[in-house]
C-alpha positions in Angstrom: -33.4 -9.9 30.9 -33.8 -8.8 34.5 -30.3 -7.2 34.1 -31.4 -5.3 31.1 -34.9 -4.1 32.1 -33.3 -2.5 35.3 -31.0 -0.4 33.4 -33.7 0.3 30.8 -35.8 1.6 33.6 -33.0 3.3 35.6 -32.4 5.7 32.5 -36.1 6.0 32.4 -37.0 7.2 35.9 -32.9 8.8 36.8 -32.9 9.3 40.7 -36.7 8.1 40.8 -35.9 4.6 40.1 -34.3 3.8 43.6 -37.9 4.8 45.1 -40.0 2.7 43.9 -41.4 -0.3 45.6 -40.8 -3.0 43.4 -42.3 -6.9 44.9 -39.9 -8.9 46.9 -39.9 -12.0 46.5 -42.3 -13.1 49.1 -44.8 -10.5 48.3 -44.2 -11.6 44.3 -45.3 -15.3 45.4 -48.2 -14.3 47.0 -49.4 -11.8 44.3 -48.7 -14.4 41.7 -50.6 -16.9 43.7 -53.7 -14.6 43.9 -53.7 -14.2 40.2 -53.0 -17.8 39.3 -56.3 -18.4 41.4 -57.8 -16.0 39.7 -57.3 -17.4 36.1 -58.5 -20.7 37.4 -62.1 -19.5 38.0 -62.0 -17.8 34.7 -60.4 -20.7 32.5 -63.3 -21.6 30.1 -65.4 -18.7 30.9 -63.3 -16.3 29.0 -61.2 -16.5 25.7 -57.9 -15.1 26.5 -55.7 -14.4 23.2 -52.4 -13.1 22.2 -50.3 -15.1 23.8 -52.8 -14.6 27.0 -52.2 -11.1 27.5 -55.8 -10.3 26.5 -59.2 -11.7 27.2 -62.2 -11.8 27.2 -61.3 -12.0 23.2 -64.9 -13.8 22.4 -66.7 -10.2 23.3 -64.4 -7.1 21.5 -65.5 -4.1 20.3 -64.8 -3.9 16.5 -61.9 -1.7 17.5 -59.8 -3.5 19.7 -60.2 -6.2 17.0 -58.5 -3.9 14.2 -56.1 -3.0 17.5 -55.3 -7.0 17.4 -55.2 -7.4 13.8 -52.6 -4.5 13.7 -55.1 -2.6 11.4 -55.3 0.2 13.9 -54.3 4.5 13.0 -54.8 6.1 16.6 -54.8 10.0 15.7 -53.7 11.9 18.2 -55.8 15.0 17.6 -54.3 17.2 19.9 -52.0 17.3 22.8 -54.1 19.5 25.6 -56.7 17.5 28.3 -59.1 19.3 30.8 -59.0 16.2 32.8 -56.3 15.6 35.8 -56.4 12.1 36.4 -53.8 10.6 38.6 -52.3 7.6 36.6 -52.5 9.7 33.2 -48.9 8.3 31.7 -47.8 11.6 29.8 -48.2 15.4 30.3 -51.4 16.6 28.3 -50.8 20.6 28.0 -49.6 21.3 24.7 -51.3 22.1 21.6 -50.3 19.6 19.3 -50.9 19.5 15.4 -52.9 16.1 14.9 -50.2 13.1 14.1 -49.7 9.4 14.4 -46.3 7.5 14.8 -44.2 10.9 15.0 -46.0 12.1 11.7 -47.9 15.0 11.9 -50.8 16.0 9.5 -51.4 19.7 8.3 -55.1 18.6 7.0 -57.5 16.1 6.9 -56.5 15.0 3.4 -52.8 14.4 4.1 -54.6 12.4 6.9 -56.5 10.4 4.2 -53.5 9.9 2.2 -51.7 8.0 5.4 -54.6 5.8 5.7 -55.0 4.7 2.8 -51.1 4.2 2.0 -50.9 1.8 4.9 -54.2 -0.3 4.2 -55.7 0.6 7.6 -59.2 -0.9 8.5 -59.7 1.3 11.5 -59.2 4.7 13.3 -59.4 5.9 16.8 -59.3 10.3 17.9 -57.3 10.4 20.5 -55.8 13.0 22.2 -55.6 15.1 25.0 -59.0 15.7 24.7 -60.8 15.4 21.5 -64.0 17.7 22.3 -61.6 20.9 23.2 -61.2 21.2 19.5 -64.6 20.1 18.3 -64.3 21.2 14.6 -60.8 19.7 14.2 -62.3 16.3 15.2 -65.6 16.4 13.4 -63.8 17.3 10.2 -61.2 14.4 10.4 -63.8 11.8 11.3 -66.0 13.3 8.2 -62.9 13.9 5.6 -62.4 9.5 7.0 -66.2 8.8 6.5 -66.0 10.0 3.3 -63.1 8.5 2.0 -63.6 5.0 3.6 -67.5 4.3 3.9 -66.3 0.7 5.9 -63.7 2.6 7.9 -64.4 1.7 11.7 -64.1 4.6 13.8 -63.7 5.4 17.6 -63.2 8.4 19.7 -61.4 8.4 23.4 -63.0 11.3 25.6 -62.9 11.9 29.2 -67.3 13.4 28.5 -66.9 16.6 30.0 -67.8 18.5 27.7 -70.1 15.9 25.7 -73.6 17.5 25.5 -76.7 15.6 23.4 -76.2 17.5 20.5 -72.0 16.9 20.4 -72.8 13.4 20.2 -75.0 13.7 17.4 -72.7 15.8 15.3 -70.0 12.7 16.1 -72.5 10.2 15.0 -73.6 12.4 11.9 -69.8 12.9 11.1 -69.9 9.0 10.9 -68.5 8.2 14.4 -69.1 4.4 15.0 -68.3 4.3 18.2 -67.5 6.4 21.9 -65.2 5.7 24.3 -65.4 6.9 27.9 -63.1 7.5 30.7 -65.2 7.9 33.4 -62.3 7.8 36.2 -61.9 11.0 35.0 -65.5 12.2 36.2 -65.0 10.7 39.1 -67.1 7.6 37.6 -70.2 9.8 37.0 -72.0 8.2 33.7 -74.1 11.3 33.9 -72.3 12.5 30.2 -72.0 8.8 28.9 -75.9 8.6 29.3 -76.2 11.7 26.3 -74.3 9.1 23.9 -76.2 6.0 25.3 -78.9 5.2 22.0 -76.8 8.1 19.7 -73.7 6.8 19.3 -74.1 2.9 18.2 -71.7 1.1 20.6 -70.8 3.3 23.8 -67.8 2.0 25.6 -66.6 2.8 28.8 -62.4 2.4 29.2 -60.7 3.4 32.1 -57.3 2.0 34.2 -58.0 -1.0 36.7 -57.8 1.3 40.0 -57.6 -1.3 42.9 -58.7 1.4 45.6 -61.7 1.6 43.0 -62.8 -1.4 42.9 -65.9 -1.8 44.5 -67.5 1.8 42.7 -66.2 0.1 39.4 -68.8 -2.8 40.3 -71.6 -0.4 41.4 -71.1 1.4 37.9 -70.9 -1.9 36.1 -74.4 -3.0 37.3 -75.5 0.6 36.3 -73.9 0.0 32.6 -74.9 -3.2 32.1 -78.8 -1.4 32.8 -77.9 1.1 30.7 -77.0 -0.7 27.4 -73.5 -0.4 27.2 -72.0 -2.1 24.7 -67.9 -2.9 26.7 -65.7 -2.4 29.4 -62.4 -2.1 28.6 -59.7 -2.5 31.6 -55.9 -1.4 31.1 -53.2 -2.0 33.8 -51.9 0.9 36.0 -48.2 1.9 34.3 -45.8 3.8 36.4 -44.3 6.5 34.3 -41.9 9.4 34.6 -45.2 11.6 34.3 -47.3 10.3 36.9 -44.6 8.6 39.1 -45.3 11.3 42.0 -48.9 10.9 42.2 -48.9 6.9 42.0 -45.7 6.6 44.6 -48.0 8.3 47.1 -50.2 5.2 47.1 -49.9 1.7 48.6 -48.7 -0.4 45.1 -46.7 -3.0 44.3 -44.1 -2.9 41.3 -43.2 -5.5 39.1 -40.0 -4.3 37.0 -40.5 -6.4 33.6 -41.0 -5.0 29.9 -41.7 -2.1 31.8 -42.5 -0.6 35.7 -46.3 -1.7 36.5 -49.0 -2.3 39.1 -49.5 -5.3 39.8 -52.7 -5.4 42.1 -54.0 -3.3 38.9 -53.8 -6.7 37.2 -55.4 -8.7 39.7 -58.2 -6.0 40.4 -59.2 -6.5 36.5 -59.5 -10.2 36.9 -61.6 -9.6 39.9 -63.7 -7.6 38.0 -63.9 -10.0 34.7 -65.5 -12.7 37.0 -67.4 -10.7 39.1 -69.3 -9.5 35.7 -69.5 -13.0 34.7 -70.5 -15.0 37.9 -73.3 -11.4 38.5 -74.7 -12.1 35.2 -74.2 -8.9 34.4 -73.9 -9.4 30.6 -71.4 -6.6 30.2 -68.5 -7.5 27.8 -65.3 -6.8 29.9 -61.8 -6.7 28.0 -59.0 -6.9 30.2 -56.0 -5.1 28.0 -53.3 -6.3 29.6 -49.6 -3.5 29.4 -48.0 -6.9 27.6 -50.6 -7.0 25.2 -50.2 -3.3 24.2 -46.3 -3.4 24.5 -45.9 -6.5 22.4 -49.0 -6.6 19.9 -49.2 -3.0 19.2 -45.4 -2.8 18.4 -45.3 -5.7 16.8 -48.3 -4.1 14.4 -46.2 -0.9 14.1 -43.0 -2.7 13.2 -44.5 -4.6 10.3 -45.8 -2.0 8.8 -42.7 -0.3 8.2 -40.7 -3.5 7.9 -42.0 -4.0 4.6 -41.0 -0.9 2.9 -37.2 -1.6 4.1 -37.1 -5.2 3.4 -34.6 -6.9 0.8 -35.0 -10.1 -1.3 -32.5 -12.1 1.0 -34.3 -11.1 4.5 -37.3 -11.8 6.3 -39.5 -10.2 9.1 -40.1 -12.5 12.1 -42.9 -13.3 14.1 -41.9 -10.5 16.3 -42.2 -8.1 13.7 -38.1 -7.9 13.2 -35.8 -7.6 9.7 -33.2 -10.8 10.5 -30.5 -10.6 8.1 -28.2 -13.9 7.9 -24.4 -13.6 6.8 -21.8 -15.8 6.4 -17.8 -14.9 6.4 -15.6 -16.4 4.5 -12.9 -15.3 1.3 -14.4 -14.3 -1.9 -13.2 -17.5 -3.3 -14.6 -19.5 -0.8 -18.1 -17.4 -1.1 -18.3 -18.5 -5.0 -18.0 -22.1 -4.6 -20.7 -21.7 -1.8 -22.7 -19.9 -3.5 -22.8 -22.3 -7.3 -22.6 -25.6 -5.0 -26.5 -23.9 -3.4 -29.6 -25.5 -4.3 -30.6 -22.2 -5.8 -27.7 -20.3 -6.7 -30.1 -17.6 -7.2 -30.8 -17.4 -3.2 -27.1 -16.3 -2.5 -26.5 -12.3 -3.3 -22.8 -11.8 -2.8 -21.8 -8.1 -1.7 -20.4 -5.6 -3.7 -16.9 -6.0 -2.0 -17.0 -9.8 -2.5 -16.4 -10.2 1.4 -19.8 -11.1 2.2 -22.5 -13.8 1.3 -25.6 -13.2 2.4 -28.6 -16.3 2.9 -32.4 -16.2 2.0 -34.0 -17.1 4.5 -35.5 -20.0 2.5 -32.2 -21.8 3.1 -33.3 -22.0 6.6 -36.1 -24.7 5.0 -33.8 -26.7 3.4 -30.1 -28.6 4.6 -28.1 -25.8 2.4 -26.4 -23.9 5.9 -27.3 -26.9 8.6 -23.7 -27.1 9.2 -22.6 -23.1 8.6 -22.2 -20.9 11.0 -24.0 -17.8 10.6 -24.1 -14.5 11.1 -27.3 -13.2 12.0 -28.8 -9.2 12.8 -32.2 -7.8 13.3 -33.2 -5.0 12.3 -36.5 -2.4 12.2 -38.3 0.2 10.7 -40.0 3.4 11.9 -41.9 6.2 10.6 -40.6 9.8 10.7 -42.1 13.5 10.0 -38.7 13.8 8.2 -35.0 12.7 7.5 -32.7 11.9 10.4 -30.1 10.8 8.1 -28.7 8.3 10.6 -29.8 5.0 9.3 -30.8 4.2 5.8 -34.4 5.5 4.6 -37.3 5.2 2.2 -39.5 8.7 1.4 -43.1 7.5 1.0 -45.1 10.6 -0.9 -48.5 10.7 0.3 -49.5 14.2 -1.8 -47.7 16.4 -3.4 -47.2 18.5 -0.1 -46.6 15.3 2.2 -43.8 12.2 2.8 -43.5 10.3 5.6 -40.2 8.7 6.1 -39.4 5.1 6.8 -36.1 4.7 8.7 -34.3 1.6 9.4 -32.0 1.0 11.8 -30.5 -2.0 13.9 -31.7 -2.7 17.3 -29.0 -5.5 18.6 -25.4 -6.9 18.2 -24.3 -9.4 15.5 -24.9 -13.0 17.0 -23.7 -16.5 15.4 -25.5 -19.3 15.8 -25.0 -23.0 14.1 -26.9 -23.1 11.2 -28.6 -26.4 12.0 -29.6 -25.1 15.8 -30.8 -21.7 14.8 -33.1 -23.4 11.8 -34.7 -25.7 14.1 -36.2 -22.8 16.5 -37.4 -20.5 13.6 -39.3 -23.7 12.1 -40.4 -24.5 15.6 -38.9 -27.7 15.8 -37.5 -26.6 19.2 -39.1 -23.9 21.2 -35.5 -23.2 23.1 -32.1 -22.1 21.7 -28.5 -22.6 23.3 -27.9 -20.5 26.5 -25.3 -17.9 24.8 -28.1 -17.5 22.1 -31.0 -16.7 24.1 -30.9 -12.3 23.7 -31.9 -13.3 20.3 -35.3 -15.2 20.7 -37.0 -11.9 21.4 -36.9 -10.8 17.9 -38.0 -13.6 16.6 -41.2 -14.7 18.8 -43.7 -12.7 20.3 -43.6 -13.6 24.1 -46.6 -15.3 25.2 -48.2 -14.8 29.0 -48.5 -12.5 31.5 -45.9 -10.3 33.0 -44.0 -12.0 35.7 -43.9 -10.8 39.2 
């Protein structure tokens, strides 16, 4: 996997890559020490969850709930900020239509339409910045309020242009809840304060800044005084975008799923037990980058795997199609196919070449001793037709589709029937060495990045 991150990230960051200073090992032991210490004074004080890439789970906002139970539309509302932060991962000056998941949205009904389609529970306004284009985002949060009185929604603003009577017009839209980056402001609360007793849960999320650290814990006394409701803490991510302003500082790099900060991640712990062992009171979340790069995916990918999925496959735990084949002559495929428990759990392919496995066999002793073919697959959603991998058209209105495309994301592997059956029923968390590529679309890895 080291092998195939590096290249993954090479063609991400081109002549960049060979600049960045990624942990040796020395400095990895000693940064993976810290945080193993760390987790130690926090065991039984916090609830970490998903795999522990998130905690403190026993104190979330109702939001990053729906955001766990993969129940979560974040609406991008436009694509223009008035905020230069440092580590912001993506440029934020164009004026985008509002869209989620590469679809875009013409109106606040089409927007309606998508909701309800996918069975969401929950809705965040992104952006850019929300409050540049106040009417667009008041009339999406009221055209969801209307439509879904139990709909949870949350808004993502940097406050600079929040005023008393904005956040009133949020909350009388049906806003249930703000969301702050005050790293933006320089870690003035002095717009939060106009939402504090408006809004009903105010919620301050910013990046774990390590040079930061000690103002963070001067403005979590003042939150914790000032009634509000969480933290939220994300882990500093090196990006094309914002590579030249976060080289320029003293980080280490870890090169895993995806390029980093580590002391980010141990300046989050530090400031989940400093809240605790102050008394503070103050909820912190520490949302990890392998929480968001597994879980949220994961969410995505099952909700388009189902729309793509045929009666002989099944989506993993990982959120993957897995598609099992065996080879053999078309003679050979018939007798296997009537001498099955259940005949009817074989569909042979139109050119009688192929025999393709329910994955129900995999329960039973039908292929213990086959050898298989096996190939994931996934689904995405698309503003229209690529017309590069197979596809589904979903109408949402007259007027509006949204596309689900499916396409396959690694080679063909084979694996002994018998073997591969006893990881997937988790008789064996490990498969042979030559098989190993494949365990990442079945399982969600669990843990922490690795430095």
């Amino acid at each position: 996997m080291k092998d195939k991150y590096e290249e993954m990230n090479r063609r991400e960051y081109g002549r960049l890559y060979d600049y960045i200073p990624f942990a040796d090992p020395a400095k990895a032991g000693e940064l993976n020490a810290e945080r193993n210490r760390l987790l130690e004074r926090l065991a039984g004080k916090i609830e970490l969850g998903f795999g522990g890439t998130k905690g403190d789970c026993a104190n979330l906002s109702n939001g990053c709930r729906l955001c766990g139970e993969g129940l979560w539309s974040c609406l991008f509302i436009n694509g223009e900020c008035n905020a230069r932060c440092f580590y912001c991962p993506a440029p934020q000056d164009e004026p985008y239509p509002p869209g989620t998941n590469s679809v875009t949205f013409n109106s606040p009904d089409e927007y309606v339409a998508y909701l309800r389609e996918f069975g969401f529970k929950g809705v965040s306004i992104s952006g850019g910045e929300p409050l540049l284009t106040p009417e667009r985002t008041l009339s999406y949060i009221s055209a969801v309020r209307r439509e879904f009185p139990e709909m949870y929604i949350w808004m993502y603003t940097n406050g600079i242009l929040l005023t008393k009577e904005r956040a009133e017009e949020l909350r009388d839209a049906g806003l249930d809840e703000l969301r702050f980056d005050i790293g933006a402001t320089s870690y003035s609360l002095d717009n939060l304060k106009k939402a504090v007793g408006v809004i009903p849960v105010v919620t301050v999320e910013i990046p774990s800044v390590p040079e930061e650290k000690d103002t963070i814990k001067e403005r979590m006394r003042e939150l914790a005084k000032l009634g509000v409701n969480h933290l939220n803490l994300h882990q500093l991510r090196l990006t094309p975008h914002n590579a030249e302003k976060l080289l320029r500082r003293d980080y280490t790099y870890a090169e895993e799923e995806r390029v980093v900060v580590i002391e980010s991640e141990i300046t989050a712990l530090e400031l989940m037990l400093f809240s605790i062992e102050e008394g503070l009171g103050l909820p912190v979340n520490y949302c990890s980058f392998p929480y968001k790069n597994r879980y949220q995916g994961l969410a995505a990918r099952k909700r388009s795997a189902g729309y793509m999925l045929r009666e002989y496959e099944e989506i993993t735990e990982n959120g993957y199609i897995r598609l099992i084949r065996l080879d053999a002559d078309p003679e050979t495929l018939k007798r296997t196919a009537e001498n099955a428990d259940d005949p009817e759990e074989f569909l042979i392919a139109p050119d009688g070449l192929s025999l393709y496995a329910h994955p129900e066999l995999l329960r039973g002793v039908s292929l213990n001793d086959a050898e298989l073919n096996i190939s994931y697959y996934s689904a995405r959603q698309l503003q229209s037709v690529s017309y590069k991998h197979p596809f589904r058209t979903i109408p949402l209105s007259d007027e509006k589709n949204v596309v689900i495309e499916r396409f396959q994301v690694t080679r063909e592997f084979k694996a002994n029937g018998r073997e591969f059956a006893d990881f997937v029923l988790g008789r064996t968390d490990k498969l042979p060495d030559e098989l190993r590529e494949l365990e990442i679309f079945e399982k969600t890895p669990k843990g922490l990045l690795e430095y």
